[in-house]
C-alpha positions as CSV (number, residue, x, y, z in Angstrom):
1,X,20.4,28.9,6.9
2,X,21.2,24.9,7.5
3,X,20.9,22.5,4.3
4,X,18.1,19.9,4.2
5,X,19.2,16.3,5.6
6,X,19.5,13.8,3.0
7,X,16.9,11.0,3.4
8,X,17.6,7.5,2.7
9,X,15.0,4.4,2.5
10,X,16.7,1.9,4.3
11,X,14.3,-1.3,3.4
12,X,10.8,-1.9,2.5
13,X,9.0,-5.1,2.8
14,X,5.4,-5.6,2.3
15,X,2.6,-7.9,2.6
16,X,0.8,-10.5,-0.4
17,X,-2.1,-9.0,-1.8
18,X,-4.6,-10.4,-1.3
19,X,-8.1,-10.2,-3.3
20,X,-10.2,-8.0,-2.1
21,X,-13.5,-10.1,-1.5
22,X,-15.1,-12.6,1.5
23,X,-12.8,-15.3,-0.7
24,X,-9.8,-13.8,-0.5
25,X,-6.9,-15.6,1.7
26,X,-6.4,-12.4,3.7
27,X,-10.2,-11.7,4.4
28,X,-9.7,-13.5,8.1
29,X,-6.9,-11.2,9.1
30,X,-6.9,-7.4,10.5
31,X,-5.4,-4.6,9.6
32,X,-4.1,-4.5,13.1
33,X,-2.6,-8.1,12.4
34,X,-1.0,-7.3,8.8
35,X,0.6,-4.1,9.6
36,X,2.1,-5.2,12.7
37,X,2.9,-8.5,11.0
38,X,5.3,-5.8,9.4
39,X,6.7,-3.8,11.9
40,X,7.7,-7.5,14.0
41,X,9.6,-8.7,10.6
42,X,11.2,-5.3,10.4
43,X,12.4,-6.2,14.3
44,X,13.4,-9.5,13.2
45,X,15.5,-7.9,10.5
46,X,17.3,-4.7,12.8
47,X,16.4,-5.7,16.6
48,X,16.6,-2.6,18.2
49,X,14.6,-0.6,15.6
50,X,11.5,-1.7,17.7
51,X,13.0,1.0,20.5
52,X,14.5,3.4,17.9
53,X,12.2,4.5,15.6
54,X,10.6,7.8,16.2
55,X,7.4,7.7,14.6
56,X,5.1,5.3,12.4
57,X,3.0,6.9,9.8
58,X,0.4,4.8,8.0
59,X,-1.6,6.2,4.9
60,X,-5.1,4.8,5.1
61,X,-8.2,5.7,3.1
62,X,-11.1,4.7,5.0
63,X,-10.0,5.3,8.3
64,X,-13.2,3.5,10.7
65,X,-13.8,0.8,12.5
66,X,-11.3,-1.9,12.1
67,X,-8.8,1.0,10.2
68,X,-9.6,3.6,12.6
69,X,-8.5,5.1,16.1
70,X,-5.4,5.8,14.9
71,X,-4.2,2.8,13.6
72,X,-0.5,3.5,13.1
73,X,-0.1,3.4,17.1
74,X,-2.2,0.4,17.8
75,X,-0.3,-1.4,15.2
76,X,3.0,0.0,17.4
77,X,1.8,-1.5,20.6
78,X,0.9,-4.8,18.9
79,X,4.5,-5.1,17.5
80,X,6.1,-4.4,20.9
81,X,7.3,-1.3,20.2
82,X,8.1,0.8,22.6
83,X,5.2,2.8,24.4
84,X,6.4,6.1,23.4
85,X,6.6,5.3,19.7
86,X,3.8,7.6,18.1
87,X,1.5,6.8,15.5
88,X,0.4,9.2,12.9
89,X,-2.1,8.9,10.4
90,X,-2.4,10.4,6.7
91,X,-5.9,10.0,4.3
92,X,-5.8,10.8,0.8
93,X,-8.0,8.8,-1.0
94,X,-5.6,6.4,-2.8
95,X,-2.4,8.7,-2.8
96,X,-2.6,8.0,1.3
97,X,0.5,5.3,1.2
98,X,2.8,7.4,-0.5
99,X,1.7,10.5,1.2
100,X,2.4,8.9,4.8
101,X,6.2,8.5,2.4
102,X,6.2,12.0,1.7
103,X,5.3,13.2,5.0
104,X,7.8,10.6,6.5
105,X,10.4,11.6,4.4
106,X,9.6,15.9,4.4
107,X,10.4,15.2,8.6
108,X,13.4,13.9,8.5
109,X,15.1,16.6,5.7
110,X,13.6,19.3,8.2
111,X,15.5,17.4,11.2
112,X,12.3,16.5,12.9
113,X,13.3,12.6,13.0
114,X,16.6,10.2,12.8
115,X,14.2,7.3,11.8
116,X,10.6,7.2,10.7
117,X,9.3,3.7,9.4
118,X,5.8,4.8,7.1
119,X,3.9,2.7,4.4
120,X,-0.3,2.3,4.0
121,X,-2.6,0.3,4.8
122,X,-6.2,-0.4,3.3
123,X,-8.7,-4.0,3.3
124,X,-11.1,-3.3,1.1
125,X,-13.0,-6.5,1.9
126,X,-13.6,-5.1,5.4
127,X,-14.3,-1.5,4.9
128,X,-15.5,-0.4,1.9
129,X,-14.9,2.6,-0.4
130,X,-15.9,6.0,0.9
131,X,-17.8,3.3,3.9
132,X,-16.7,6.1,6.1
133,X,-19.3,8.3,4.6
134,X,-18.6,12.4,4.0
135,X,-20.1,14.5,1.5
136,X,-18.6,12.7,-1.4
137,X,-20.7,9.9,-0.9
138,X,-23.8,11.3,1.0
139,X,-24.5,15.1,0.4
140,X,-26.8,14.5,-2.4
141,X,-26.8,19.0,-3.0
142,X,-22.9,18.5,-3.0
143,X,-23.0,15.8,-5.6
144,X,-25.0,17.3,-7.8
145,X,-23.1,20.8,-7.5
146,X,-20.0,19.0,-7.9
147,X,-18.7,16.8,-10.7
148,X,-17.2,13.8,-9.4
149,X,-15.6,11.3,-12.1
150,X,-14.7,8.1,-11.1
151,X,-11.2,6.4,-11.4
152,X,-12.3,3.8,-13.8
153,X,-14.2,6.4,-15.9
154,X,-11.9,8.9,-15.6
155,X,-9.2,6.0,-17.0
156,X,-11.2,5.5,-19.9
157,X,-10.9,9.4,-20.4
158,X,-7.7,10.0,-20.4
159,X,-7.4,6.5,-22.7
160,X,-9.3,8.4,-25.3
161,X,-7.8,11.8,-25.1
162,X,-4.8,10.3,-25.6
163,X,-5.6,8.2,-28.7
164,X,-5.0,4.8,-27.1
165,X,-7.4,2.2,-28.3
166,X,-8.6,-1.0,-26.6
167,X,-6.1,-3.0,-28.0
168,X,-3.9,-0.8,-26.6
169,X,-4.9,-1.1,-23.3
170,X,-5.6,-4.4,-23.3
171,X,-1.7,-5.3,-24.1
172,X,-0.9,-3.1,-21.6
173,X,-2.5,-4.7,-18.9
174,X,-1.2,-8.1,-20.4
175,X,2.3,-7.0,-20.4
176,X,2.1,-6.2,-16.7
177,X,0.5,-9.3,-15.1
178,X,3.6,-11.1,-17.6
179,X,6.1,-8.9,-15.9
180,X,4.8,-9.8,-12.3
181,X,4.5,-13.5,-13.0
182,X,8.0,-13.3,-14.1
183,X,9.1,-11.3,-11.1
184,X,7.4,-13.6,-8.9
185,X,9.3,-17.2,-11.0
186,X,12.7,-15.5,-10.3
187,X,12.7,-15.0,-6.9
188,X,12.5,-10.9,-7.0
189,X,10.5,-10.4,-4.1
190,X,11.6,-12.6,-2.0
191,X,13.3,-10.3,0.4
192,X,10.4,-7.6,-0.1
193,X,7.2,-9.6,0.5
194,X,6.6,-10.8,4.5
195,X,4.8,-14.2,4.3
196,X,1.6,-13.6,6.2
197,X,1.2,-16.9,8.7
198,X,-1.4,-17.8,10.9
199,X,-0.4,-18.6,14.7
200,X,3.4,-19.2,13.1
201,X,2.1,-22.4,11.1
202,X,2.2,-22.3,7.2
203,X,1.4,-19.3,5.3
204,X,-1.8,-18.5,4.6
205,X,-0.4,-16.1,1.7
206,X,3.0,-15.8,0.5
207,X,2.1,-14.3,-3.0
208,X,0.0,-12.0,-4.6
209,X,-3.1,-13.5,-5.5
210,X,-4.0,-11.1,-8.5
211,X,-0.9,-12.3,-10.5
212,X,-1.9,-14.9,-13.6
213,X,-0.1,-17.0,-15.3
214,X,-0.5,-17.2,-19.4
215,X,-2.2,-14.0,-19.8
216,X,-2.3,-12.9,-23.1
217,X,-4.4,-9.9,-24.8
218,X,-6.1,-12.7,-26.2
219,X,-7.5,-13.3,-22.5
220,X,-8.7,-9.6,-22.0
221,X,-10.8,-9.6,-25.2
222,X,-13.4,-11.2,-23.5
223,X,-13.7,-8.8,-20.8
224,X,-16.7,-6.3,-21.0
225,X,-16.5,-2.4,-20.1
226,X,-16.5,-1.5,-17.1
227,X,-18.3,1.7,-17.2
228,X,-20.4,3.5,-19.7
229,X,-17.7,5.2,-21.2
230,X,-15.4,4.8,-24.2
231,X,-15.6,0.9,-23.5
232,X,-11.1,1.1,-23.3
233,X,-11.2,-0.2,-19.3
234,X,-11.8,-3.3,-18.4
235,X,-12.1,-5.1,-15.0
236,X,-8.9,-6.4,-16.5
237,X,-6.9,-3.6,-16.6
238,X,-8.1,-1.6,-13.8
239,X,-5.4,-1.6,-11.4
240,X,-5.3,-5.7,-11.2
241,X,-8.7,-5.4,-9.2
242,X,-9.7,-5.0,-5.4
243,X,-6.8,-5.7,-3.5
244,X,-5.7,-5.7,0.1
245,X,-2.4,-5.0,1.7
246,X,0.1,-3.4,3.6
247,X,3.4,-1.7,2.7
248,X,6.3,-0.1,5.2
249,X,9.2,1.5,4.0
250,X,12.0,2.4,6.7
251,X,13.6,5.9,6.3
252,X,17.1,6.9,7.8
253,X,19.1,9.9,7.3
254,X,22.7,10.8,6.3
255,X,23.1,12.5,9.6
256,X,23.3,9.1,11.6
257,X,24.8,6.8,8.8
258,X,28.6,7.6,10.4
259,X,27.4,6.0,13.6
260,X,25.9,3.5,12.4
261,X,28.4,2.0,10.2
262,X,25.8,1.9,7.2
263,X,23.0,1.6,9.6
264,X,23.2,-1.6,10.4
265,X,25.0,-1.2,14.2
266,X,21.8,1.0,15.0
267,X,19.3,-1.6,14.2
């Protein structure tokens, strides 16, 4: 029986977020445009990985009209790839970036792929949650036979079964926009984030517009509940808010690192 290939991630670079609203700096771009914003700065980095890579797999929620017709390949073709580069799409509600990881990364242990470049994709300002419709969000019978708790509800759940008060959460939430605004001031995603430019003038977003400066739990105290739970979630702590953005990662395995003299000869 052979042994699994070991799997390597190579690089990953993603885009700013942006917010996820008409106002945010991102709401005149594509997903088309962002993701293969990506895949060109990934050429720019290793230029022959545009006629190397095997396959592109893109987790995406809501997979319709701007997001849909199997985005992954469009965004190929946009990038210059070459025309047999597939695209392959994952959906798993929120889990779909890391999935399209996973899958990526299960391929390439089996021997399937050499190289696989994978990440998500999802702009909530243009396509709305569950806007693609399905029983989840239209089947009245199934919604009513089914108990469906939402993700800030179901945060304010596990918050209370676990004995964590609003204090608690609320310092938690502080600490992390601290620890981003801190990332951000020395210069630790400066190789990982892909300024997003408009026609190759000056960025229209080159950080993430969710992070704050000064925030203190002082701040969230004057944030109401954001559902008619326990009261412990606040728009505050609820994952930083509506985002948008794109994420790659590029996968290699052990197999071809030899010939590739740490992998950079092959890119």
């Amino acid at each position: 029986m052979h042994s699994l290939a070991e799997v390597f991630i190579y690089d990953a670079i993603r885009t700013p977020r942006g917010r996820g609203k008409p106002t945010g700096k991102l709401h005149t771009q594509t997903p088309l445009s962002l993701v293969s914003s990506l895949l060109k700065e990934l050429s720019r980095r290793y230029p022959r990985i545009d006629q190397t890579t095997d396959e592109i797999i893109l987790g995406c929620c809501e997979q319709f009209n701007d997001q849909g017709g199997n985005l992954a390949r469009s965004s190929a073709l946009e990038a210059g790839y070459r025309v047999t580069t597939p695209g392959f799409m994952v959906s798993r509600f929120c889990g779909s970036g890391l999935d399209a990881v996973n899958t990526a990364a299960a391929k390439l242990m089996a021997g399937q792929a050499d190289l696989i470049v994978a990440g998500g994709v999802e702009m909530l300002s243009l396509v709305s949650i569950f806007g693609s419709g399905g029983p989840m969000s239209s089947d009245v019978s199934f919604k009513d036979a089914v108990v469906q708790i939402p993700q800030g509800l179901s945060a304010d759940l596990i918050a209370t079964l676990y004995g964590y008060s609003r204090s608690d959460v609320d310092a938690l939430g502080a600490a992390s926009q601290q620890r981003a605004n801190a990332a951000w001031a020395k210069g630790w995603f400066n190789n990982s984030v892909v300024p997003i430019r408009n026609g190759g003038k000056d960025p229209i977003l080159a950080t993430d517009e969710l992070v704050r400066e000064n925030v203190t739990t002082e701040v969230w105290r004057n944030y109401h509940q954001l559902s008619n739970g326990p009261g412990k979630i606040t728009a505050s702590t609820s994952d930083f808010g509506i985002r948008r953005s794109q994420e790659f990662v590029t996968f290699i395995t052990l197999e071809i690192l030899p010939g590739l003299r740490m992998a950079r000869q092959w890119c």
